[in-house]
N, C-alpha and C positions, 0 to 999 in steps of 0.2 A: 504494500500500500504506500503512494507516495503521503509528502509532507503533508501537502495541500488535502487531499482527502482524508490523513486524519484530525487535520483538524478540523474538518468540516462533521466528520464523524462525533468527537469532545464538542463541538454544539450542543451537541442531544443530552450533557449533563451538565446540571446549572451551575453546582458545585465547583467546578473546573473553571468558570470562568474569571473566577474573582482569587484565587491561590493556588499557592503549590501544593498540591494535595499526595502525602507518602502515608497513609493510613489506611491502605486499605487492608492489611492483615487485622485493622480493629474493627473496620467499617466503610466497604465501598460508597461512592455515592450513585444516588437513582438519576436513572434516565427521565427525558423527559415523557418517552415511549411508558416506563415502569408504570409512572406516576399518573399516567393518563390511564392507562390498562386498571388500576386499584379506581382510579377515582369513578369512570366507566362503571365498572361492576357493581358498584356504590350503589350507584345513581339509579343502575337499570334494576337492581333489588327492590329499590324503592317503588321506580316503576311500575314492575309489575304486582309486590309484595312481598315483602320479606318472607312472609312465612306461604308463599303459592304455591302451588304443583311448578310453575312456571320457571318461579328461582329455585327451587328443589331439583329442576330439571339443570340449569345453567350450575350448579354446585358442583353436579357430579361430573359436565363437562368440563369446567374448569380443575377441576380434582384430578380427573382422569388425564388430562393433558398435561399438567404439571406433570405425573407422574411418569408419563411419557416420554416427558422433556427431559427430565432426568435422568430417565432409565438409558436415554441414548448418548447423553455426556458421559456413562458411567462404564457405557456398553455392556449394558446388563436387559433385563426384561421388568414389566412393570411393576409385575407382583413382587419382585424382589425391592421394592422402595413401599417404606413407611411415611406417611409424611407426618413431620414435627415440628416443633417450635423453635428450634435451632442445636448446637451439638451437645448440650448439656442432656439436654433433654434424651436423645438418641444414646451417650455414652451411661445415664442411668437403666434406660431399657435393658441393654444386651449385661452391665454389671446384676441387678437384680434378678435378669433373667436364671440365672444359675442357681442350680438346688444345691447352694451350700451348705457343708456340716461342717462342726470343728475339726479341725487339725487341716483342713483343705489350705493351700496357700493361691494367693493374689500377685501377681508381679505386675508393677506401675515402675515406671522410671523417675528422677528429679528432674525432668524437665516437662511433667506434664499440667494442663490449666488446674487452676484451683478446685474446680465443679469435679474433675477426676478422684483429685485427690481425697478431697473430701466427700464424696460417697466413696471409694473405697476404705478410708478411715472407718464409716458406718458400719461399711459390711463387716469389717473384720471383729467392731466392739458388738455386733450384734449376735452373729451366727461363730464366735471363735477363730475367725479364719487369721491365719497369718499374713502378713501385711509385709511382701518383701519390693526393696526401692533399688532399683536397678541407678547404678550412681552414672547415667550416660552422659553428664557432661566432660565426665573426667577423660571417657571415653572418646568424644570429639575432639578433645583439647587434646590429646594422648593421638589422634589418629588410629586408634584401633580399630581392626575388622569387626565393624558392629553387627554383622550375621554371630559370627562368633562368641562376640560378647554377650549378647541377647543370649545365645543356648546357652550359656555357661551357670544364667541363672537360673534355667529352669531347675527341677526336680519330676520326680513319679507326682508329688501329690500339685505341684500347678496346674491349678483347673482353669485358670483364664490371663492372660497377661493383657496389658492396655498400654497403648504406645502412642505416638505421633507421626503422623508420615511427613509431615515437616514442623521440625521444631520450633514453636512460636518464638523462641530467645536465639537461638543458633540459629537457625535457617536451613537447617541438617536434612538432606531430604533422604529416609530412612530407606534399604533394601529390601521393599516389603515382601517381594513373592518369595526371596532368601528367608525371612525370620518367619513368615508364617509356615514354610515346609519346616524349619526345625518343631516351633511349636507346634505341631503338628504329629510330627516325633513321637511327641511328650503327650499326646492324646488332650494337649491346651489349646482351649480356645484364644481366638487373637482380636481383640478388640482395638478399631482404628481409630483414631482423632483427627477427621481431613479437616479440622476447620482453615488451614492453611494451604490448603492442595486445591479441594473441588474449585474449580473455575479456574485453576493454576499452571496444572500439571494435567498432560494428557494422563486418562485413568482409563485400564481395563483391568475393572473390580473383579471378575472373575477370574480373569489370568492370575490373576496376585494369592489367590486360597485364601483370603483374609475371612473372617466367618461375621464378621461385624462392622462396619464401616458409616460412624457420625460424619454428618458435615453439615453447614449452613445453607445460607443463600445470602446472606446480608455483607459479604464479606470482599471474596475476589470475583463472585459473580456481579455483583453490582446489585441485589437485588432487596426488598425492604428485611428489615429485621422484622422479625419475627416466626419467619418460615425459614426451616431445617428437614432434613429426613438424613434415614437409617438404612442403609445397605443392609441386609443378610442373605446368607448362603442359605439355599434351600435345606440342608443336610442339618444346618445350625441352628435354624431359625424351629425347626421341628422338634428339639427338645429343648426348647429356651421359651417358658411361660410365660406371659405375660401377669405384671405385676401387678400395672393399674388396668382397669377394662372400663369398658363403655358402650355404646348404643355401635359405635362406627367400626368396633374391633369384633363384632359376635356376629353369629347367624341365628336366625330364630324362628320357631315355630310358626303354624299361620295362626295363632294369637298371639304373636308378639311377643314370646318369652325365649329368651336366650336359651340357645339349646347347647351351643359351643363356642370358641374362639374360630375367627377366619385363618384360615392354612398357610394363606399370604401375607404381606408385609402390611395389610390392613389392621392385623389381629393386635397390633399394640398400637391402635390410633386411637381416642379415646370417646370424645364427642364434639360439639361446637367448634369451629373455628374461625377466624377473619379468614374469610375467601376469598374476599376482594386481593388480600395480599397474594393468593396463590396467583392469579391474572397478573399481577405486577414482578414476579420472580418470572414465568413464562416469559414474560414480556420481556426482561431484563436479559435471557438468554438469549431468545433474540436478535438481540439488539446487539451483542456480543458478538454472535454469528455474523454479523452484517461485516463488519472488519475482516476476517478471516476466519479457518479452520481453529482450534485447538491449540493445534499445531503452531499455525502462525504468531497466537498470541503468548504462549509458551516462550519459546525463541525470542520473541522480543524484549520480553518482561526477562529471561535470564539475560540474555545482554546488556540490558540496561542497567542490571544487579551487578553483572561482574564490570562494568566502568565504575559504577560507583564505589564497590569494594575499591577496585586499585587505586582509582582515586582519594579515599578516605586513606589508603595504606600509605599515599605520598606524605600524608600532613603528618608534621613531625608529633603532635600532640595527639592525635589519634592513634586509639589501637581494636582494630576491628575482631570480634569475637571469634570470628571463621577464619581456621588460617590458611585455607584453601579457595579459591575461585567460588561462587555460591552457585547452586544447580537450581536454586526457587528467585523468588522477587522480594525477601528479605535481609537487610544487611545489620546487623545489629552493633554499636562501637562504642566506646566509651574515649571519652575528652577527658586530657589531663589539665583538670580546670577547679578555680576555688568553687565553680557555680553549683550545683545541684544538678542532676538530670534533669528535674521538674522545672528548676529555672532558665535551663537551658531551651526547653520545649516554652517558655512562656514570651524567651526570648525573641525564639527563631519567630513566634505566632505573631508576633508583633511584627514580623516580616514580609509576613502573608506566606511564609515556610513552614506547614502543618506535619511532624512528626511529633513521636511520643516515645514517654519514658516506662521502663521495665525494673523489675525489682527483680532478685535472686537468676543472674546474678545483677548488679545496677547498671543499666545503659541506656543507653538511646536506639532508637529503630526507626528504620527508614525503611518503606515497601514502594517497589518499583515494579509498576502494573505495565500493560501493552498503552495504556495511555497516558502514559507519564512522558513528558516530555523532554529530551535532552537538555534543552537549555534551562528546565527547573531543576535538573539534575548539577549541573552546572552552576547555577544560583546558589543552591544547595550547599554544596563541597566551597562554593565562595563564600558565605557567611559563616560555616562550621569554622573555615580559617581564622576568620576573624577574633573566635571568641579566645 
């Protein structure tokens, strides 16, 4: 795509017009296309009724479409997508799903979201399980073969491990179909965290064996927060309960009494939702699509990650977390500076330079999307000089 067509493409989102925007590992911003599609669906509920045969009809077209949409970023089929509220949500399902007893073991690593952490903390105080922390930063900082690493923690009794396919702090983009065949081995399930992948990284979720896989919409796809779904493997998802249930996750009699859970990735949806948003994520993919394949947006977004790496690695008071080239659109660095991370970000915002700060370990992050612009890139790496 030349210059000139993408920025005529960066039209269609508002946000872009007025800063440099490196946030989208926290928060893409919506198209104009997104925001028309939600506000649309609004309007036309009201039209006909919220509660009519008419919008009960448009629900489940919009429902099923999303899901479609999905399924084909994912290269997967529909019924294997739950739709949910975003990855917390999806990463509670597949952890609760397991019929844990005492002495079973959990393996998480220290570089996973807080929402991980603490529901695995839960499970382990509630059902006895052991609670083992796979220490992978030491591991990326170290260069170690992280296939390897990962099997060394298993054991016979790990029933589920939880990981990240890229790491929100590092930028690490994990060798999943390598760690899911070890745990696999070890008869453990593998629970993924793409909040930092889907929309990122080409994905084919079944090539990988992963048996569980969160991710958003609000994020690298561009699409509103609030809408998320769940990959599962058909083999997976068939002894993994669901925890919480609802009208939208059962099948039921012809009086209306639940008789079972659905077999598909319906069976942990629970009831009500804003639908409008699911038309506004559809829409957002999109709108993605229109730029290029996958593929295309892939390559761009890691090119533009590894300038800015080398770039950041030129400034003598920079020191960038990744000590290698980055393979996602996350660069995370830390300034040898009296300021704070946080004052540094309050800094930059006063520049119309939108990045953000991270805690454990302290730095700064910068995310460089297919729309990010060289010469904010540029901007960027010139005002980090300065401070």
């Amino acid at each position: 795509m030349t210059r000139d067509r993408l920025l005529t493409h960066r039209q269609q989102f508002p946000a872009l017009q007025n800063k440099a925007y490196f946030n989208y590992g926290g928060q893409g911003p919506l198209s104009t296309a997104a925001l028309t599609a939600i506000q649309t669906a609004f309007a036309d509920s009201q039209q006909l009724g919220p509660f009519s045969l008419a919008t009960g009809q448009r629900v489940e077209q919009i429902s099923d479409r999303l899901r479609t949409d999905l399924a084909a970023l994912l290269q997967t089929q529909s019924e294997n997508i739950t739709l949910t509220e975003n990855v917390s949500v999806g990463c509670n399902i597949a952890l609760w799903g397991v019929d844990w007893q005492a002495g079973d073991r959990l393996l998480i690593t220290d570089c996973e979201h807080p929402s991980v952490i603490a529901t695995a903390q839960a499970i382990a105080q509630r059902f006895g399980v052991e609670l083992d922390i796979w220490p992978l930063q030491a591991a990326v900082v170290a260069g170690q073969d992280l296939t390897e690493a990962f099997a060394a923690q298993l054991n016979s009794r790990t029933r589920l491990a939880a990981i990240s396919h890229v790491l929100w702090n590092y930028g690490t983009v994990l060798p999943l179909a390598a760690i899911a065949e070890q745990a696999h081995r070890q008869d453990c399930l593998l629970l993924v965290d793409g909040a930092q992948s889907v929309g990122l990284l080409p994905l084919d979720l079944p090539a990988t064996g992963v048996d569980f896989y969160a991710f958003t919409g609000h994020k690298w796809l561009c699409g509103p927060e609030g809408v998320g779904g769940l990959y599962s493997r058909p083999e997976s998802r068939a002894t993994s309960l669901p925890t919480w249930l609802g009208w939208r996750g059962v099948e039921k009699n012809t009086q209306g009494r639940p008789i079972r859970s659905k077999s598909d990735g319906r069976r942990y949806e629970i009831a009500t939702s804003a639908y409008p948003l699911y038309a506004g994520l559809s829409a957002a993919i999109a709108q993605q699509a229109d730029y290029g394949t996958i593929e295309d947006r892939y390559n761009r977004s890691r090119q533009l990650a590894q300038w800015l790496w080398q770039s950041l690695q030129a400034l003598p008071k920079v020191r960038c977390l990744a000590t290698t080239l980055p393979q996602a659109g996350l660069i995370s660095f830390q300034i040898d500076s009296s300021q704070s991370p946080f004052k540094i970000v309050s800094h930059l915002e006063g520049q119309g330079l939108q990045i953000r700060s991270l805690v454990g370990p302290d730095c700064l992050r910068a995310c460089c999307h297919y729309l990010t612009l060289e010469t904010e890139l540029e901007s960027l790496v010139a005002a980090i000089a300065q401070i």
